[in-house]
N, C-alpha and C positions, 0 to 999 in steps of 0.2 A: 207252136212247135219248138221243140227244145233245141238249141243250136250244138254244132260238133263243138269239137275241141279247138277245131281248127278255127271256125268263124267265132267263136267267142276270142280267141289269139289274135286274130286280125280287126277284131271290135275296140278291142285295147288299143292294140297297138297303131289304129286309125287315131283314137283320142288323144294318147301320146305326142303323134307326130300334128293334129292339130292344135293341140295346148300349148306347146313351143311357139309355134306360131301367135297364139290366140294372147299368150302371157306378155310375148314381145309386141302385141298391137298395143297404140295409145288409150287409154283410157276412153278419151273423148270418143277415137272410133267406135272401140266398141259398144259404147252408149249409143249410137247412131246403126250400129246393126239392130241391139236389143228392143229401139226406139221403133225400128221394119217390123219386128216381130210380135209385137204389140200390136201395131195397126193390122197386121196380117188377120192376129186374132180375132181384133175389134170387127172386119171385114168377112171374117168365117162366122161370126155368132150365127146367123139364118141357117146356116147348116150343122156346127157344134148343139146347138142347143135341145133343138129335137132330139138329137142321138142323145144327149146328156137326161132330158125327160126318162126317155122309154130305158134308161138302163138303171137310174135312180130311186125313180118316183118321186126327184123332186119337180117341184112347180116354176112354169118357166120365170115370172118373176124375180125368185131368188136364185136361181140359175144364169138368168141374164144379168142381176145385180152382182153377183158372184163372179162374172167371167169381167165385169167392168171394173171389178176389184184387180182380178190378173193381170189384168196388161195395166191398170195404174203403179201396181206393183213394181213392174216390170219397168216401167219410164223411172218409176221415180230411185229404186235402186240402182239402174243405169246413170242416172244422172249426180247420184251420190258417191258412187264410185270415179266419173269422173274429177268430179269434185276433189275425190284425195283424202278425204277424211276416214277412211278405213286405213290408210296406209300410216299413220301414225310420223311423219315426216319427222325426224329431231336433228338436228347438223353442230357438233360442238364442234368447232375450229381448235387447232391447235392452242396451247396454253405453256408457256413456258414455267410461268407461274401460278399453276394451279397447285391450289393448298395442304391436297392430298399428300405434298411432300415428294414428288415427282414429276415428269413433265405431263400436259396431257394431251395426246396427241390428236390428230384430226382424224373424228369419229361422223358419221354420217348415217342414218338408221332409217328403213324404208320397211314396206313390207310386201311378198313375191304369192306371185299364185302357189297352191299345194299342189298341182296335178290334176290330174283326170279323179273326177267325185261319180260315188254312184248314189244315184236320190231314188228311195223307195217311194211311192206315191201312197197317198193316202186315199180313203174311199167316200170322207164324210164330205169333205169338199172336193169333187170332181176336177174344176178346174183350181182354185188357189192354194190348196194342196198337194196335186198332183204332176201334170205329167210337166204343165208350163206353169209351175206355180212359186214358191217362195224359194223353197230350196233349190230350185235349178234354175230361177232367173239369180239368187244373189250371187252364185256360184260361179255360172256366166258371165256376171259382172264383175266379178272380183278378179278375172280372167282365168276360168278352170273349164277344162272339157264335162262335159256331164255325159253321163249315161244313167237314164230313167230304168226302173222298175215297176212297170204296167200292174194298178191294181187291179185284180179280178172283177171287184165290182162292176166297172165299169171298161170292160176290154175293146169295146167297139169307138168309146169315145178315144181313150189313149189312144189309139193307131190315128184315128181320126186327127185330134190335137197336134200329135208326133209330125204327122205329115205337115202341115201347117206350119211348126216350129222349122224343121228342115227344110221344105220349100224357101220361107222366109228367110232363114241364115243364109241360103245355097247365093239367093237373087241379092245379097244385101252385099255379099263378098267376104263373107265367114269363110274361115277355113274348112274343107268337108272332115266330118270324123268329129268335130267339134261338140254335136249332139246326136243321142241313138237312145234306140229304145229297146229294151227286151221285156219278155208277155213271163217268161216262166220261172218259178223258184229255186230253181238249181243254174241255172242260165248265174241270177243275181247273188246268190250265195257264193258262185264260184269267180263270180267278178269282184266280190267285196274281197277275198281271200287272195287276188293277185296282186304280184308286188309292184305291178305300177298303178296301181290304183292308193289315193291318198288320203282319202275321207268318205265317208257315208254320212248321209242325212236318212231321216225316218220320221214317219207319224203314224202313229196307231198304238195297238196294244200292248201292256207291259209284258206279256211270253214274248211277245216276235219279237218286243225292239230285244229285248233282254238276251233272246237268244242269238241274232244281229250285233248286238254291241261283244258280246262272247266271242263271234268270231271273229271280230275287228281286231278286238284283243289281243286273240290267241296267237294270229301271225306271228313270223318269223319278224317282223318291224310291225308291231301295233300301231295305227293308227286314229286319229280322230273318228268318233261317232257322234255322230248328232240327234240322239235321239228323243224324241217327244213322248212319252208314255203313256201314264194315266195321273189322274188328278180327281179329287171330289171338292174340288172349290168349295171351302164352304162359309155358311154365312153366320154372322154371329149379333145380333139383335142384342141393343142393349135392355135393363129395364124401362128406363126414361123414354127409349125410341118406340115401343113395344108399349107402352099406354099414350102415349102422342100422335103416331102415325100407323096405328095397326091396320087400316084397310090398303092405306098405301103401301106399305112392307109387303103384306099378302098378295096383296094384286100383281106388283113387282118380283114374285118370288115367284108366281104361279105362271107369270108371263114369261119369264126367263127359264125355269127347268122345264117346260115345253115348248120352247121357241125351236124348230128344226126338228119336233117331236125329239126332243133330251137328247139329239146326235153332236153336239158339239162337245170340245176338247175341254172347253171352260163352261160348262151349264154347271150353275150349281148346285151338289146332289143333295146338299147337307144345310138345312135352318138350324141354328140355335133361337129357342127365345123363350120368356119366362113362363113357367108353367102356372097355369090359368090363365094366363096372359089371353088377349082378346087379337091375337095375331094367330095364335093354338086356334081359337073358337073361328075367324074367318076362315084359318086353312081347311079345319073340318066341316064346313058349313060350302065351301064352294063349289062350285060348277066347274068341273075341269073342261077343258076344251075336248072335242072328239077325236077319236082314234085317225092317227092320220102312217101311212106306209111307211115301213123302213127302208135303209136304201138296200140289202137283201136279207137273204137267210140268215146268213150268218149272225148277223148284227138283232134279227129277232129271235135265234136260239138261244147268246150268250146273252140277249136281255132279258129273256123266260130262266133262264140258269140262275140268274145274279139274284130275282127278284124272288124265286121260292126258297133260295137262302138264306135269305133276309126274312122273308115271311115264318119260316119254321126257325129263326133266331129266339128262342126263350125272350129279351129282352125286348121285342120288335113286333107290333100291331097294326093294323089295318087302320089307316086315319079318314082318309077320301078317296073317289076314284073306284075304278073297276081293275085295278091289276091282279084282285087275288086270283079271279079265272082269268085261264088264256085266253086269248080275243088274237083274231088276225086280219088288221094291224091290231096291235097291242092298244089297252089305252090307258091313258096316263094315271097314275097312280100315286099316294101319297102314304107315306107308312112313318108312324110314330116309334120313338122311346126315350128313355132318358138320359140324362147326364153321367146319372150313376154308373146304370147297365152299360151306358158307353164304355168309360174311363175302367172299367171290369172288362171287357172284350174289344179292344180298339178295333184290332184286325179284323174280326167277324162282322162287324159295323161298318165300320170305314172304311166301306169298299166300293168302287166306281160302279154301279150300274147303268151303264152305255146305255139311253134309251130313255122313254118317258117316265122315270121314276126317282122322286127326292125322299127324304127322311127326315122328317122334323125331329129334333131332340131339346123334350124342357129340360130346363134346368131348375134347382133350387134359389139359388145363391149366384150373383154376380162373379164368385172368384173361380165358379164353375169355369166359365168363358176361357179364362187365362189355362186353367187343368186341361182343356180341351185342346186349346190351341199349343203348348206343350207337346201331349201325346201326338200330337199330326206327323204324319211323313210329308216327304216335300210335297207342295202344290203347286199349279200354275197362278190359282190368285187364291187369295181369301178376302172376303169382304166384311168391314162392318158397318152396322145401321145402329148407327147412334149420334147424340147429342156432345155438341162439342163440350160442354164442363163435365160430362158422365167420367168420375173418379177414376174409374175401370180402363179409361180409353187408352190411356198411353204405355201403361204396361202389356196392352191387349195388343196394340199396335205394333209395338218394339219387339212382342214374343212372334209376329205374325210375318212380322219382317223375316225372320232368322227360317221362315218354313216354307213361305211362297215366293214367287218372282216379281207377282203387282198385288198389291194391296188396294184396295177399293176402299170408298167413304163415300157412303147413303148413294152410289151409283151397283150396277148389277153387272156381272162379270162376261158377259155371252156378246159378242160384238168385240173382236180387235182389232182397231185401228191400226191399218196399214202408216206409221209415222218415224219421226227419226227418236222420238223418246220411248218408243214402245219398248216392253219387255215382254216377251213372251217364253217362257223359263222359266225350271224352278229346280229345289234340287230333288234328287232322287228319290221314288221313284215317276216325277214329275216330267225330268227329264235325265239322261245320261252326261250331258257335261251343263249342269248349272249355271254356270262364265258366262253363257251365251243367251241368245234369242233367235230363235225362228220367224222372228215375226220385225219389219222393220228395218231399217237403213242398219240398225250395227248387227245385220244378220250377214253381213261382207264378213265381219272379222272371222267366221266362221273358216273361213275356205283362205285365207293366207297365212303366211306366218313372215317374223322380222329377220331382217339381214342386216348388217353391221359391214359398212364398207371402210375400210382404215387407211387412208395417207392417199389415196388414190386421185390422180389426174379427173380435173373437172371434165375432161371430153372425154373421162371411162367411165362414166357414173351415170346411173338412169339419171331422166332427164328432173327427176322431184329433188335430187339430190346434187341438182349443180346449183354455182352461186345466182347465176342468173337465167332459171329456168325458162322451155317454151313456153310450159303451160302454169302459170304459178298458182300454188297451192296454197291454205293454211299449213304456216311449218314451225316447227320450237327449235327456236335458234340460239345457242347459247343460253340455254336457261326460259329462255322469255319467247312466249306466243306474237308469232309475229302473221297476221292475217294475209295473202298472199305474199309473205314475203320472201323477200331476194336474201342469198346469207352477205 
């Protein structure tokens, strides 16, 4: 149900008055509430998981491996935050003779929560996407109030989740207001558009985030949007790897754009490899896995959308697979074309189809690869499958840099390590702010920003920024990385 004006006013302004709070708790604590709320989880699985089954259609295996992901998440960005290492510590002491040619005074630079964040949930992953997942555990940690945005797909587990998350903050000695959830789309729109709200997060498709980051924008004070969009990762097989490893490439390509039946962010949609090539002849020659559920409607109308667009593409054939009839579930499908017809119609080609279907494209000529990877819009990764002396590799690599977030070599893009080197990002329309990751320990930078403390008494200054700290942190002091050190 849709809230008034009034309880959406008092939603806010609960997060408000716990953010204050929540910003001035130590670090440590609040790792030690996020650290309750994790085991809370771990302790709900018997009841999260079955609701998560019947609203998904996914299988509890990777459901229950999915929700061990969450709450890992959730320790291990609590305990990064603690750490300090998002807050970027730097302390210059005064300098009477600093070279600049004036004095330079005592500077001190931290960095502070943003505020109450609204995190849209996403649908493909129930739990480390949505309601207790990346974006509202870094957010948390970083010390910001959250307010979730329940995806439809799954309505009964969010409230379900929400409850669990709340309970657990309430018992741990969170401040209340701290974290809430709302189920409707105007509910969330009209929370992203109020002025004390200070950032959104997002995962799903490029209209919503696109139309989501628009209102971010549009505010009287725009704000940060963090949004995740679409991506067609794709792969690019050299000639050398492509007559040396063509069952292994195949197998590996076939197993990755059906893994979660083609519902991941990073599946990828797009093979490059040489035409005749014996990597072409496995893909057309194999046995696709069977039709297995989507996680609803929606996500199997705009997969039937994507994929007769691509079919009635002039440049674009039927490879393997049964996608050209509807089937429900859908099943996985394989569609051919080439380099030329590509780099002739990018946009008509190069388009995400969410769901069990890739595009193989030969090419001619090795310097195809590089024209290809040129034309890309931003992606979250691209990968290549090639031999380290292959000519082509580093020009391929250094253009592939400038368009995705991770680059891959002879590994497969579907699986993100929840870690503190992850990247998960890319630029537009891969993601809305490129600078960042959703994925990973420096997904804190997200939800803070630096402050600049100038001449100030060491007993007026957070506690990362006095000379001899409670809690010591890595900090740059005077130029030089000093490991918990004292200034």
């Amino acid at each position: 149900m849709e809230l008034t004006d009034v309880a959406r006013e008092r939603l806010v302004a609960d997060a408000v008055r716990a953010g204050e709070i929540w910003a001035q708790t130590a670090p440590a604590e609040r790792a030690t509430v996020l650290d309750a709320v994790a085991d809370a989880l771990d302790a709900a699985a018997d009841t999260l998981v079955p609701i998560a089954i019947a609203e998904t259609h996914l299988p509890e295996p990777r459901l229950r491996g999915e929700l061990k992901r969450t709450t890992f998440q959730l320790r291990l960005l609590a305990e990064s935050a603690a750490a300090g290492e998002h807050l970027d510590v730097r302390i210059d002491h005064a300098d009477d003779d600093w070279p600049m040619g004036a004095p330079r005074p005592d500077l001190r630079r931290t960095a502070v929560p943003l505020g109450p964040v609204i995190v849209f949930a996403a649908s493909n992953f129930p739990f480390a996407f949505s309601v207790a997942g990346g974006d509202t555990a870094s957010a948390l940690a970083a010390g910001c109030p959250v307010i979730v945005k329940a995806h439809g797909g799954h309505p009964e587990l969010s409230i379900a989740t929400a409850e669990v998350v709340t309970d657990a903050l309430g018992a741990a000695g969170a401040p209340e207001g701290l974290f809430a959830l709302v189920e409707e789309a105007p509910d969330a729109r009209a929370i992203l558009t109020h002025p004390e709200i200070k950032a959104g997060a997002f995962t799903g498709s490029i209209p919503a985030g696109r139309t989501l980051f628009d209102l971010a924008q549009a505010r009287p004070e725009p704000i940060p949007f963090y949004g995740e969009l679409g991506s067609v990762n794709p792969v690019f097989v050299t000639e050398r790897a492509a007559t040396l490893r063509p069952q292994e490439i195949a197998d590996g390509f076939l197993t990755s754009f059906t893994l979660g039946a083609g519902q991941f962010c990073t599946k990828p949609g797009v093979l490059l490899a040489p035409v005749g090539s014996a990597v072409v002849e496995r893909l057309s020659a194999a046995a696709l896995p069977a039709a297995a559920p989507l996680l609803n409607d929606r996500i199997v109308a705009g997969h039937r959308q994507v994929l007769d667009q691509l079919l009635e593409h002039p440049g674009v054939t039927a490879l393997a697979g049964g996608g050209q009839e509807p089937t429900d579930p859908p099943s996985p499908s394989l569609l051919a074309t080439t380099a030329d017809a590509l780099l002739e119609d990018v946009d008509g080609i190069l388009t995400e189809c969410f769901g069990p279907t890739a595009v193989v494209v030969t090419y001619r000529d090795e310097k195809q690869l590089v024209e290809v990877a040129r034309a890309l819009d931003g992606q979250l990764t691209a990968t290549v499958a090639g031999e380290t002396d292959d000519e082509i590799v580093p020009e391929l690599v250094a253009t592939l840099a400038r368009k995705a977030g991770r680059v891959l070599w002879n590994q497969w893009p579907t699986g993100v390590s929840v870690t503190h080197a992850q990247q998960h990002g890319g630029p537009y329309p891969a993601t809305t702010a490129p600078g960042t990751t959703s994925v990973g320990t420096a997904a804190l930078g997200r939800f803070v920003r630096p402050v600049a403390w100038q001449g100030f008494p060491d007993t007026l200054l957070p506690d990362e920024l006095r000379d001899t700290p409670h809690h010591p942190i890595d900090r740059r002091i005077d130029g030089r990385l000093i490991p918990g050190g004292t200034a």
